[in-house]
TORTOR-537675 format. One record per residue: residue number from 1; residue in three letters; x, y, z of N, C-alpha, C in turn. Coordinates in nm, 2 decimals, padded with zeros to 4 digits. Example, Ala and Ser with C-alpha at 12.3 -4.5 7.8 and 13.67 -1.06 7.14 Angstrom:
+------+-------+--------+--------+--------+--------+--------+--------+--------+--------+--------+
: fido : votor :   n.c1 :   n.c2 :   n.c3 :  ca.c1 :  ca.c2 :  ca.c3 :   c.c1 :   c.c2 :   c.c3 :
+------+-------+--------+--------+--------+--------+--------+--------+--------+--------+--------+
:    1 :   ALA :  01.32 : -00.57 :  00.78 :  01.23 : -00.45 :  00.78 :  01.32 : -00.33 :  00.78 :
:    2 :   SER :  01.28 : -00.22 :  00.71 :  01.37 : -00.11 :  00.71 :  01.29 :  00.00 :  00.79 :
+------+-------+--------+--------+--------+--------+--------+--------+--------+--------+--------+
% end
This chain:
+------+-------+--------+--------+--------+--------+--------+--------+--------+--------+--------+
: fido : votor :   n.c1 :   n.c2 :   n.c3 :  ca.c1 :  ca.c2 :  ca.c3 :   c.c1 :   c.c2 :   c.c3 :
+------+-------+--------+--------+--------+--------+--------+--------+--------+--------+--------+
:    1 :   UNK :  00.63 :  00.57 : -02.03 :  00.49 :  00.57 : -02.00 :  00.47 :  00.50 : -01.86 :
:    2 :   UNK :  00.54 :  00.41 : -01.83 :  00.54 :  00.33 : -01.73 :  00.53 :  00.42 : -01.59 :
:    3 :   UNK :  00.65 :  00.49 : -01.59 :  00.68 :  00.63 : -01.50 :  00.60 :  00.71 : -01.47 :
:    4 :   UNK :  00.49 :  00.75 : -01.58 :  00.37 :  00.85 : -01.55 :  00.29 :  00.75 : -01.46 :
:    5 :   UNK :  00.27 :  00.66 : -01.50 :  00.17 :  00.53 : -01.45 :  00.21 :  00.51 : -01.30 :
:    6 :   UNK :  00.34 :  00.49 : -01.29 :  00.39 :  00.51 : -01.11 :  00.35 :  00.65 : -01.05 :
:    7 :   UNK :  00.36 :  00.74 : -01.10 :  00.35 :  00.85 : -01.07 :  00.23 :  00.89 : -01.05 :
:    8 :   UNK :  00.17 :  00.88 : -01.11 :  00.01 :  00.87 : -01.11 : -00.08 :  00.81 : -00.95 :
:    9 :   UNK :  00.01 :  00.68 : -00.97 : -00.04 :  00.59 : -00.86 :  00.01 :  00.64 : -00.74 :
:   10 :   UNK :  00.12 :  00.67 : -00.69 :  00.16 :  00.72 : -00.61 :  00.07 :  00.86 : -00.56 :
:   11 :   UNK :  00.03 :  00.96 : -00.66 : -00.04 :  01.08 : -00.64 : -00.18 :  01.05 : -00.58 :
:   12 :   UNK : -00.25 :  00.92 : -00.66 : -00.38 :  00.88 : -00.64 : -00.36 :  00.81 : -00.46 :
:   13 :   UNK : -00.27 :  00.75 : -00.45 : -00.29 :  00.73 : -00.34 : -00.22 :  00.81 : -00.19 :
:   14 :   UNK : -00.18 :  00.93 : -00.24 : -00.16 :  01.00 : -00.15 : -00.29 :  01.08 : -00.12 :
:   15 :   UNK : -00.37 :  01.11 : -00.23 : -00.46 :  01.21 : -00.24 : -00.57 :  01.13 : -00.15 :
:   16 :   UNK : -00.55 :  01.00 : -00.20 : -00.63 :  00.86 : -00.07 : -00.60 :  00.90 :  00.09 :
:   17 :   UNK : -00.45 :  00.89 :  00.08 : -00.42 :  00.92 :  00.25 : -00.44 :  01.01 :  00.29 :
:   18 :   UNK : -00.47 :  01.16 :  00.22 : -00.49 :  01.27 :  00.29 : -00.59 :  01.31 :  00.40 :
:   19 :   UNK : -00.61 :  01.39 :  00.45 : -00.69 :  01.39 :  00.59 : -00.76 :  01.59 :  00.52 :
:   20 :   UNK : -00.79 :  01.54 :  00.42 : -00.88 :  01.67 :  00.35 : -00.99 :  01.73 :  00.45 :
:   21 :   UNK : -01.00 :  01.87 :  00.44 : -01.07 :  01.98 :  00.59 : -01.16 :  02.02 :  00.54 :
:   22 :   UNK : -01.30 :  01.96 :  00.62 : -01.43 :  01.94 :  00.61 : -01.49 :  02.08 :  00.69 :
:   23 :   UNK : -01.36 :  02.15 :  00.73 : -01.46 :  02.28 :  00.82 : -01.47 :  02.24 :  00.92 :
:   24 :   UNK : -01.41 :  02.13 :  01.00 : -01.46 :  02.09 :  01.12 : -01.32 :  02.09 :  01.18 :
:   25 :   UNK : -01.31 :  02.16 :  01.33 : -01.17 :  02.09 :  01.38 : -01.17 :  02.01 :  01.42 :
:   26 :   UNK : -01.22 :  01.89 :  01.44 : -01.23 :  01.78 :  01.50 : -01.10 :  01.67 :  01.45 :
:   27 :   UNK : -01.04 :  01.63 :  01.57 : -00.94 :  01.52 :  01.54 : -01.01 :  01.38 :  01.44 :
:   28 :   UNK : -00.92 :  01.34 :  01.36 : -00.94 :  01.22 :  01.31 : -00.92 :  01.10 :  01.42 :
:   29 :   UNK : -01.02 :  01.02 :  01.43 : -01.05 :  00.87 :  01.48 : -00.88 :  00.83 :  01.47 :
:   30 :   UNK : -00.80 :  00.83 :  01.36 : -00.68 :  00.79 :  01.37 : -00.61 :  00.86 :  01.26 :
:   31 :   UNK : -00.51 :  00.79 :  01.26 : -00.38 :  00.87 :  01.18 : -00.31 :  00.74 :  01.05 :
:   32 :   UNK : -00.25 :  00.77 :  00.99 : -00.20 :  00.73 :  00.92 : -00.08 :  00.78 :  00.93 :
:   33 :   UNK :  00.08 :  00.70 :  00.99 :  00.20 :  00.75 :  01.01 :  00.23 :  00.83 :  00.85 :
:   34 :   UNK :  00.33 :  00.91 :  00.88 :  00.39 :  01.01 :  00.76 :  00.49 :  00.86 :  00.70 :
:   35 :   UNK :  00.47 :  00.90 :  00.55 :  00.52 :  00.82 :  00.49 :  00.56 :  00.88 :  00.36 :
:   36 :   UNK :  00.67 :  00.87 :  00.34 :  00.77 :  00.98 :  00.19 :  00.83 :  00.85 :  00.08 :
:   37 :   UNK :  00.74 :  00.84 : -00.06 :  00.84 :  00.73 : -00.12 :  00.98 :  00.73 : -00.12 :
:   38 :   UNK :  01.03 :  00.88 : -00.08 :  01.24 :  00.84 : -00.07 :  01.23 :  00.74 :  00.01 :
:   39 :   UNK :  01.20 :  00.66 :  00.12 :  01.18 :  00.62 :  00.23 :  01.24 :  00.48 :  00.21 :
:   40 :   UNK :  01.17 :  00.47 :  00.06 :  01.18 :  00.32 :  00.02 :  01.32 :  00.32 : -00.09 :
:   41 :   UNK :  01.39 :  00.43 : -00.14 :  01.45 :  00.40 : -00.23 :  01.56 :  00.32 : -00.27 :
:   42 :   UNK :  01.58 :  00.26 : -00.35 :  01.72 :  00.11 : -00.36 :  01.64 :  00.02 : -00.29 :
:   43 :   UNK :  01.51 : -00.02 : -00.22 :  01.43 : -00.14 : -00.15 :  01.37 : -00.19 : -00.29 :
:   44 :   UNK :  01.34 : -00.32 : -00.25 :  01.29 : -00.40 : -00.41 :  01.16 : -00.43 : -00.30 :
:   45 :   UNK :  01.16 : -00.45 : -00.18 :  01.06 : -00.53 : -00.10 :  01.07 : -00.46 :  00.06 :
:   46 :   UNK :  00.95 : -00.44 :  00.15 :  00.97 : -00.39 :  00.32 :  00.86 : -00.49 :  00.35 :
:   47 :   UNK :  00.86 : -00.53 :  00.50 :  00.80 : -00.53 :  00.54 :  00.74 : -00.44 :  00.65 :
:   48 :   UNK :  00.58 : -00.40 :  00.65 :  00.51 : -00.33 :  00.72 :  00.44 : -00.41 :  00.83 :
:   49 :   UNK :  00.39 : -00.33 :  00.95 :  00.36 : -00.40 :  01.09 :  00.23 : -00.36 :  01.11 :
:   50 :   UNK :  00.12 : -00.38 :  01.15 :  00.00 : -00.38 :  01.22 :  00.09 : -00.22 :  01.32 :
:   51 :   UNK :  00.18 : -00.27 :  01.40 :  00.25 : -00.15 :  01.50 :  00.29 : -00.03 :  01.46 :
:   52 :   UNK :  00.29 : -00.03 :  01.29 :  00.35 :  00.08 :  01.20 :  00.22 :  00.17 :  01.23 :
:   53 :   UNK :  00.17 :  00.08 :  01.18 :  00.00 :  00.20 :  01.13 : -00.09 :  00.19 :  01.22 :
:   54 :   UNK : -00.08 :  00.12 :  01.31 : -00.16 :  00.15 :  01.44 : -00.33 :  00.10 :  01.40 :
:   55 :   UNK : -00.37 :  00.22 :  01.44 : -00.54 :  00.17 :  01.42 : -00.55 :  00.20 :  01.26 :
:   56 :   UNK : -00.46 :  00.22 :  01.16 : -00.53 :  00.24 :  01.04 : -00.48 :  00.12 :  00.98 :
:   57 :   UNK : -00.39 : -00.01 :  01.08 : -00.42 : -00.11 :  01.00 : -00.56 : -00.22 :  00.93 :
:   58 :   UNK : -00.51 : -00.21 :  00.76 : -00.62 : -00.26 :  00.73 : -00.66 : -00.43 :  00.75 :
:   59 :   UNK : -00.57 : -00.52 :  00.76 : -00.57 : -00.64 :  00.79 : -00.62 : -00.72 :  00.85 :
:   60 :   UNK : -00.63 : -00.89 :  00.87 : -00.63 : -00.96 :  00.94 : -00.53 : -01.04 :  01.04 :
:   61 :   UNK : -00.45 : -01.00 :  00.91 : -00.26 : -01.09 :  00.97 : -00.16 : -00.94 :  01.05 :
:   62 :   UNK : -00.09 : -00.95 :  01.13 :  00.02 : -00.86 :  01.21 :  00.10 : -00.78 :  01.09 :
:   63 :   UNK :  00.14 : -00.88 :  00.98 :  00.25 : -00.78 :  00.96 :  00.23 : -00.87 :  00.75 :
:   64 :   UNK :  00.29 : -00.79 :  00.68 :  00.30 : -00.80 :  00.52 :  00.43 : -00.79 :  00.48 :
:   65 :   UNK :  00.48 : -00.87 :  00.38 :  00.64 : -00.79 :  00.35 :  00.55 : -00.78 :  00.17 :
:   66 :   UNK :  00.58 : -00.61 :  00.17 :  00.58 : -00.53 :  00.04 :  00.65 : -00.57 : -00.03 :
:   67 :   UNK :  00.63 : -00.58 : -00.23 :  00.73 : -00.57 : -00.29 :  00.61 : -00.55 : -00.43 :
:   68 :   UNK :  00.69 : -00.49 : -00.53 :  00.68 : -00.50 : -00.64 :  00.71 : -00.54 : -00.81 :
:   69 :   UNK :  00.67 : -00.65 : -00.83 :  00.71 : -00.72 : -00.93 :  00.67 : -00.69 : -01.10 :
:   70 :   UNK :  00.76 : -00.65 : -01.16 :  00.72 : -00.64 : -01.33 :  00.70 : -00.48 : -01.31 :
:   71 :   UNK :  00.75 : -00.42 : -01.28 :  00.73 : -00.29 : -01.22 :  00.55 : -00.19 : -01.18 :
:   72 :   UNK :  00.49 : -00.33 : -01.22 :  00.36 : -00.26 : -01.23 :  00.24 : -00.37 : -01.15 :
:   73 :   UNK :  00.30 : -00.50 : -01.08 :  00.26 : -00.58 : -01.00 :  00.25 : -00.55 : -00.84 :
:   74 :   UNK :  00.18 : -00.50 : -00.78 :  00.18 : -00.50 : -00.64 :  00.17 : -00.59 : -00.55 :
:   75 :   UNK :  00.22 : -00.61 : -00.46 :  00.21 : -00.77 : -00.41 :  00.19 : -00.78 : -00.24 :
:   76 :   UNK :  00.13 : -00.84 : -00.13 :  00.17 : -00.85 : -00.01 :  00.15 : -00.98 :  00.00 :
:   77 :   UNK :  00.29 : -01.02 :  00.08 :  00.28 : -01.15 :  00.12 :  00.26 : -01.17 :  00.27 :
:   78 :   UNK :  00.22 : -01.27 :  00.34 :  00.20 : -01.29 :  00.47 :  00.15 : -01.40 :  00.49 :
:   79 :   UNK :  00.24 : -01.49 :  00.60 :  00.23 : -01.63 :  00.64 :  00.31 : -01.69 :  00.50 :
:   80 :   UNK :  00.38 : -01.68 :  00.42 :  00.34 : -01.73 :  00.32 :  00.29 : -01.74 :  00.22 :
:   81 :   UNK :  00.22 : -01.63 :  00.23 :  00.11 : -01.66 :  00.09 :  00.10 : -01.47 :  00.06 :
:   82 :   UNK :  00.13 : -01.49 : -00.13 :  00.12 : -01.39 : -00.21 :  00.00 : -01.34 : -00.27 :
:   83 :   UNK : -00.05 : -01.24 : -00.17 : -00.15 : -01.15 : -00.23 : -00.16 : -01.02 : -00.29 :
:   84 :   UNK : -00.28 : -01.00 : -00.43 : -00.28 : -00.89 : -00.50 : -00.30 : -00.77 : -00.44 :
:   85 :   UNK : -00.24 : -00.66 : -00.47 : -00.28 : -00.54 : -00.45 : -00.32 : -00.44 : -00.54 :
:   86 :   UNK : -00.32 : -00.47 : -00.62 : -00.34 : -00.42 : -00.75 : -00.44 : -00.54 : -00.87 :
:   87 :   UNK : -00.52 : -00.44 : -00.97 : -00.55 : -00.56 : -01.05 : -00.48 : -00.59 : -01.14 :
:   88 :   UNK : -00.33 : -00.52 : -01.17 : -00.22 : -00.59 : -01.23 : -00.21 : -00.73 : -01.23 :
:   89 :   UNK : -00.16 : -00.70 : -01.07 : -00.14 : -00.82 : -01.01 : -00.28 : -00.95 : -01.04 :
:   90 :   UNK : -00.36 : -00.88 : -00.98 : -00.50 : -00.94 : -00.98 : -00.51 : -01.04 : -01.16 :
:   91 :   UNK : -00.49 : -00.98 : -01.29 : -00.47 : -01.02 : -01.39 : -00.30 : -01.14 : -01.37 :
:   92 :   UNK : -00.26 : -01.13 : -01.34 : -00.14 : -01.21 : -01.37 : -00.17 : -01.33 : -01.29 :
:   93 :   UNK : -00.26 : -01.37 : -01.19 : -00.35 : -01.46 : -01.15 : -00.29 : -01.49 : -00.99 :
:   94 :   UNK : -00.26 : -01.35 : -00.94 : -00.26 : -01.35 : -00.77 : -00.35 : -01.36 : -00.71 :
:   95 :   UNK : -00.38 : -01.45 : -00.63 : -00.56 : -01.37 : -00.53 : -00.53 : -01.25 : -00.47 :
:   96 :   UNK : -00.67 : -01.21 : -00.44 : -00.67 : -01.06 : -00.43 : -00.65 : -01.03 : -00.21 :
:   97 :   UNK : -00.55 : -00.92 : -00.19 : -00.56 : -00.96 : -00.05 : -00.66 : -00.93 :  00.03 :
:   98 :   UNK : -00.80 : -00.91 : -00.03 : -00.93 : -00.91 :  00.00 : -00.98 : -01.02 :  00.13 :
:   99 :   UNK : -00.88 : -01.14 :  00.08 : -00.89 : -01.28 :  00.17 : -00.86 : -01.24 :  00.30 :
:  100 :   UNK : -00.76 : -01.12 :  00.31 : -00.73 : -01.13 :  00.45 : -00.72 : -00.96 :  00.51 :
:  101 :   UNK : -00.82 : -00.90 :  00.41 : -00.84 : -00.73 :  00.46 : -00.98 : -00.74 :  00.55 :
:  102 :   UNK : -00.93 : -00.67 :  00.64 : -01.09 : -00.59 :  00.73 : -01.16 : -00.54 :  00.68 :
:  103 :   UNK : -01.30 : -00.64 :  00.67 : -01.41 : -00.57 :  00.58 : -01.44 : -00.38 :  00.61 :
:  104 :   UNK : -01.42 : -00.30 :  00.46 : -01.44 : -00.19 :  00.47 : -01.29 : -00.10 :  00.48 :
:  105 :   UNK : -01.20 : -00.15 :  00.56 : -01.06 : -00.06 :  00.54 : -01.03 : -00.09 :  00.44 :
:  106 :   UNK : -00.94 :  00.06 :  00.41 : -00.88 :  00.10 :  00.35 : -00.71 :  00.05 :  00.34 :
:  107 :   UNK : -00.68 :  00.04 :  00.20 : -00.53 : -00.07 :  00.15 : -00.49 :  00.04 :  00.10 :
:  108 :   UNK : -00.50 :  00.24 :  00.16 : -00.40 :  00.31 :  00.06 : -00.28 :  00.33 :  00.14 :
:  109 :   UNK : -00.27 :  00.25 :  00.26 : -00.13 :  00.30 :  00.32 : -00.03 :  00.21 :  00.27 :
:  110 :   UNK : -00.10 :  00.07 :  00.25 : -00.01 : -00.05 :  00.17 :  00.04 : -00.01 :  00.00 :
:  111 :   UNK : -00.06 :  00.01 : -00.05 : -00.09 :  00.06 : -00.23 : -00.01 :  00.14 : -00.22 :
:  112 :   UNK :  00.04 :  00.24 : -00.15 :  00.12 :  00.34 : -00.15 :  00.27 :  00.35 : -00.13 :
:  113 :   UNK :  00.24 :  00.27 :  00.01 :  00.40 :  00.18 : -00.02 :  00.45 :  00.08 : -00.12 :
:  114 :   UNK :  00.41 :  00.00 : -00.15 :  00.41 : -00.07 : -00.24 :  00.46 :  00.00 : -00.37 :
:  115 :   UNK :  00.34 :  00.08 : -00.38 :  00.39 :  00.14 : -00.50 :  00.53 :  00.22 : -00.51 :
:  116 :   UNK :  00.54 :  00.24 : -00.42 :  00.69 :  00.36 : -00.41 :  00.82 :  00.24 : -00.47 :
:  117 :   UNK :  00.78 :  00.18 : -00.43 :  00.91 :  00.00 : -00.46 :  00.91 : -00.03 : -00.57 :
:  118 :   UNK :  00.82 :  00.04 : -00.69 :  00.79 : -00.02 : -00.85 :  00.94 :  00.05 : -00.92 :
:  119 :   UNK :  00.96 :  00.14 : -00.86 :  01.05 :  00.24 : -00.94 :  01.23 :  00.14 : -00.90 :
:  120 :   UNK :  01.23 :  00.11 : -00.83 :  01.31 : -00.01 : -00.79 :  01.33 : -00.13 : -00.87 :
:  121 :   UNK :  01.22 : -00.19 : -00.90 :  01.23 : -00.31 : -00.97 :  01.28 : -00.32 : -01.13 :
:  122 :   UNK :  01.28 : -00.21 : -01.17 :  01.29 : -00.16 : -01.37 :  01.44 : -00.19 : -01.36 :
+------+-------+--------+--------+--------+--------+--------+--------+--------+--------+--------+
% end
């Protein structure tokens, strides 16, 4: 069950990243690098860069190191300090990384990585 539940999340937040065609050719404001969960596989944890994602970073801090705990915990840490990505996480009594996201962006390029590293931790 668990598996559908990764799988799921992974779909949902691809369907997040997509750049869906509105009839317009007009370039997107920005990009979101390609990103394939094989990418992550045998990793328990990455860290991601502000440099990775360019203008679609969502943050306040440079850089996060990814990981996923209890296979269904999403987690970014930075400076030090463990924030939720999920309300898994959010229940298990992480703060949420709300503390240190740019009001209004978007956390599906993190959620997505992250999630790809659940399948790792089992």
């Amino acid at each position: 069950m668990k598996s559908i539940y990764l799988h799921l999340s992974v779909l949902v937040s691809s369907v997040l990243l997509c750049a869906c065609g509105s009839g317009s050719s007009a370039q997107p404001t920005h990009s979101v690098p390609e990103f394939h969960p094989s990418d992550y596989a045998g990793l328990t944890n990455v860290t991601v860069t502000k440099e990775q994602l360019n203008a679609a970073w969502p943050l306040t801090v440079s850089s996060v190191n990814l990981s996923c705990e209890g296979g269904t915990k999403l987690l970014a840490t930075a400076d030090g300090k463990k924030y939720a990505l999920n309300d898994a996480a959010i229940r298990d009594g992480t703060p949420s990384i709300d503390a240190v996201r740019r009001q209004g962006a978007s956390l599906g390029a993190l959620i997505g990585r992250a999630s790809s590293l659940c399948a790792n931790t089992r």
